[in-house]
C-alpha positions as CSV (number, residue, x, y, z in Angstrom):
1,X,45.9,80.6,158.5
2,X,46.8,84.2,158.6
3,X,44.4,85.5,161.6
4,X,47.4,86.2,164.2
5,X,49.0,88.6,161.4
6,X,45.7,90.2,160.1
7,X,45.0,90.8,164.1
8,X,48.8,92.2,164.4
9,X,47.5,94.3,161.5
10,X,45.0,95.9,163.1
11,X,46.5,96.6,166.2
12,X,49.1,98.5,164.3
13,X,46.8,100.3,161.9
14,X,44.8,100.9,165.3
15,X,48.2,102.6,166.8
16,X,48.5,104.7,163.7
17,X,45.6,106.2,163.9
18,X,46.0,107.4,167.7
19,X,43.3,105.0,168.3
20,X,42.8,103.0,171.8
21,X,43.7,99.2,171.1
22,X,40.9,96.7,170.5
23,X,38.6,99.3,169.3
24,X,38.3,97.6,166.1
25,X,36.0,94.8,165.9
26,X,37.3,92.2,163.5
27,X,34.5,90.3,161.7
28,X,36.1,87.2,160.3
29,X,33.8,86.5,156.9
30,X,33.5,82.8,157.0
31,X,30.8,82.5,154.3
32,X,31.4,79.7,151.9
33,X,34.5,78.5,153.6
34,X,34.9,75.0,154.2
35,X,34.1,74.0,157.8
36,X,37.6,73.1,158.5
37,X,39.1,76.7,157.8
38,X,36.1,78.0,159.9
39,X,36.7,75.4,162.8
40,X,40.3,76.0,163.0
41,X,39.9,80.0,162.8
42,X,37.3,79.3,165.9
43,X,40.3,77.5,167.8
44,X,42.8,79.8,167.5
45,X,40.4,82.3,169.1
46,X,38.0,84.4,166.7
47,X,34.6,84.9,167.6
48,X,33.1,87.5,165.6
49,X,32.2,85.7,162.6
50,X,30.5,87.8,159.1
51,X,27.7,85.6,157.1
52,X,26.1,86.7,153.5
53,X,23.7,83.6,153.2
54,X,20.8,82.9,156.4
55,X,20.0,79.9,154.8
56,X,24.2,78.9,155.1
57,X,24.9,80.0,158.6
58,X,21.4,78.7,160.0
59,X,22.6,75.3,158.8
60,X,26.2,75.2,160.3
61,X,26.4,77.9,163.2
62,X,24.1,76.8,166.1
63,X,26.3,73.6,166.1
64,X,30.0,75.8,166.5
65,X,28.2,78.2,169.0
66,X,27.3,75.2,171.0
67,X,30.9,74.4,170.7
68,X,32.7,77.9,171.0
69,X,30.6,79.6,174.0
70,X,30.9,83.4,173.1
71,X,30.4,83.8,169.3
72,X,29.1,86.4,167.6
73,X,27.6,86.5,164.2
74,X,27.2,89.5,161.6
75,X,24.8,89.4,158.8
76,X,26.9,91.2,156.2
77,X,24.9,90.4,152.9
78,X,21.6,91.5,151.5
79,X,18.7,90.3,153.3
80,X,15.6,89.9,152.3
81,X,12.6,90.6,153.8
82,X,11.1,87.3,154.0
83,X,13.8,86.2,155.9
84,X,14.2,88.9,158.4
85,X,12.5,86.9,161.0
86,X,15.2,83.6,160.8
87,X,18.0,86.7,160.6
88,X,16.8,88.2,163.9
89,X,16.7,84.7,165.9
90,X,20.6,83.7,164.3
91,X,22.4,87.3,164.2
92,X,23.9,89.4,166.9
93,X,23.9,92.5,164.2
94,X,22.3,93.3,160.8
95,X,25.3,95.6,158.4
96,X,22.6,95.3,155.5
97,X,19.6,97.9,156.4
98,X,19.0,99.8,153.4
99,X,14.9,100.0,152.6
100,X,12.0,101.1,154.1
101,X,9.9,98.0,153.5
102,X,13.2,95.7,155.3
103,X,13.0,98.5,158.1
104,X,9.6,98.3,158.6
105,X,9.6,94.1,159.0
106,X,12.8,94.7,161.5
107,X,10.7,97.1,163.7
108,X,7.3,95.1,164.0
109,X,9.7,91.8,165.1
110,X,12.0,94.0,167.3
111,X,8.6,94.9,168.9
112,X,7.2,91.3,169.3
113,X,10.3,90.3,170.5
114,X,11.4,92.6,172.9
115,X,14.8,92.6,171.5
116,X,16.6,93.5,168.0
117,X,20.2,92.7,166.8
118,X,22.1,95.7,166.2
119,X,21.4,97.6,162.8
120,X,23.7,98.9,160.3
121,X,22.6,101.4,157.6
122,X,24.3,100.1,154.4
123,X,25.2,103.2,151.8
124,X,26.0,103.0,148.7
125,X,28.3,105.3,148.5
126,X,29.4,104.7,145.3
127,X,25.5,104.9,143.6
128,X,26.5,101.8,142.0
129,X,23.2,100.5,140.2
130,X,24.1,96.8,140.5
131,X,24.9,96.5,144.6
132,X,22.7,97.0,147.3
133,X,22.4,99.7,150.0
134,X,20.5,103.3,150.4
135,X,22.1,106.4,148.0
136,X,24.4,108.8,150.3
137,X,21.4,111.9,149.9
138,X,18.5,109.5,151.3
139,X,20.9,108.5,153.9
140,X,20.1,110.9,156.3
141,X,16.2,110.6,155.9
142,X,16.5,106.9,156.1
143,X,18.3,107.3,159.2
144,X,16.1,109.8,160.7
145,X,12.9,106.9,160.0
146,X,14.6,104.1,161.2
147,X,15.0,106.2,164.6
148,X,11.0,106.8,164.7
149,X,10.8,103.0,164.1
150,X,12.8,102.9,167.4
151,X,15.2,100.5,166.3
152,X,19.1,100.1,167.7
153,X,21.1,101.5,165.4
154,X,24.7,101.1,165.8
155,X,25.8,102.8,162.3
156,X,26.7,102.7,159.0
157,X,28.5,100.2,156.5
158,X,30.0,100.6,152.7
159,X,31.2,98.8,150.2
160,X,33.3,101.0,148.0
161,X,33.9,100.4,143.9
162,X,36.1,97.8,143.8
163,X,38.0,100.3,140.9
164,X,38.7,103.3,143.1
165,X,40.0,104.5,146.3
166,X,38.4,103.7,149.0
167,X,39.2,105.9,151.4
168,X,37.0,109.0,149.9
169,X,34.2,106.2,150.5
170,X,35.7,105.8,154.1
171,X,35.8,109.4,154.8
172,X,32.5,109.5,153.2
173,X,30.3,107.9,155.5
174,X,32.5,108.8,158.8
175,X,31.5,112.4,157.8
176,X,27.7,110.7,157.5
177,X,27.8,108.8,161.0
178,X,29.3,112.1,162.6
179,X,26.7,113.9,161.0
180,X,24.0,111.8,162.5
181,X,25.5,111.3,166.2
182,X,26.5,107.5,165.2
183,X,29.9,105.8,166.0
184,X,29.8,102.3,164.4
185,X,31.2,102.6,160.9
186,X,31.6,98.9,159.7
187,X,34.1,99.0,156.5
188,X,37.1,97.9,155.0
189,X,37.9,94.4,153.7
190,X,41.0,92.5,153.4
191,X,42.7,94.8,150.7
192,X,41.9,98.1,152.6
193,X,41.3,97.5,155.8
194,X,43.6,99.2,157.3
195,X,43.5,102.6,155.5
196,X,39.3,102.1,156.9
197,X,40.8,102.3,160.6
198,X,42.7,105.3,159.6
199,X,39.1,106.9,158.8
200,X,37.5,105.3,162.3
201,X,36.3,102.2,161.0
202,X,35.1,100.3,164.2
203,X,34.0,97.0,162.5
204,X,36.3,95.6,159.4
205,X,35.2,92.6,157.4
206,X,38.1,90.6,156.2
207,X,37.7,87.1,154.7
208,X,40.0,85.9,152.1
209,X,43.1,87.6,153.9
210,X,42.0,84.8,157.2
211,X,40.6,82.0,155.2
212,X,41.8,81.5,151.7
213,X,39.8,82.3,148.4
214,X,36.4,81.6,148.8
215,X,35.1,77.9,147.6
216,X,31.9,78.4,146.5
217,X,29.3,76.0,147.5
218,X,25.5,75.7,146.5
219,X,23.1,77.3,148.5
């Protein structure tokens, strides 16, 4: 388990960057890792936990936050509409926000509820036709409708071409959030993570780098 190093990591990349320590959230991705790596990541003291699958962590995480008091869980993969309403009830934030019609659905049960998770815009900043997430020139439009929806949000999240830099991406959608008076910029993975703190990430998802490779299990 590599969490104390990735954790060391941060904290230096933090330093380097001239920023305060613990300002980066680490979001440990647990999905489709065995409930041992999960369990033991838990009790060496990681409570920020990402998810891509409701269906997977609304089978295995009200049992570990019974266990762990303090966790908080990320939805970090595409959601879909129909199960916005199970998302709202299991997540503390939503990094995925990136239509109109999912906006919409997040407002009316933010409204019933009296409460919302905390919403990230996902760009695709990279206008890649085959992944999710709104195009960097609706961004600012999207953001300005979620706002009349009056919905908490906290910022905006990328995943960059897994063929290019990613720090262009990076600086990318800090220039965005600044742009639109947001701070939370939720990017960089385990093989970039820490050139995303050198652009102000304040949320980085790293998975495989704290677990292992990924076992794939059906859903």
């Amino acid at each position: 388990m590599a969490l104390a190093e990735i954790v060391a990591r941060i904290r230096k990349a933090e330093a380097a960057a001239g920023r305060a320590p613990g300002s980066v959230t680490l979001i440990a991705v647990s999905k489709v890792q065995p409930a041992d790596r999960v369990a033991a990541v838990l009790g060496a003291g990681q409570r920020v936990f990402g998810e891509n699958y409701v269906q997977e962590a609304a089978g295995k995480w009200p049992a570990w936050r019974d266990q762990f008091p303090g966790v908080k869980l990320h939805m970090i993969g595409p959601l879909q509409t129909n199960k916005a309403k199970v998302a709202v009830d299991l997540f503390d934030a939503i990094h995925t926000v990136d239509r109109p019609s999912l906006a919409e659905k997040l407002a009316r049960l933010a409204e019933s509820r009296g409460t919302s998770p905390e919403l990230f815009v996902q760009v695709n900043t990279g206008a890649e036709p085959q992944k999710a997430g709104i195009l960097p020139e609706d961004a600012d439009a999207f953001i300005a409708t979620l706002r009349g929806l009056g919905l908490p949000l906290a910022g905006l999240m990328c995943i960059p071409p897994e063929d290019q830099d990613s720090t262009p991406h990076f600086a990318l959608l800090a220039a965005m959030a600044e742009r639109n008076g947001l701070t939370g910029l939720s990017m960089g993975m385990s093989a970039d993570f820490e050139a995303a703190i050198a652009q102000g990430a304040t949320h980085v998802r790293v998975g495989s780098a704290i677990f292992g490779d990924r076992v794939p299990q059906p859903r």
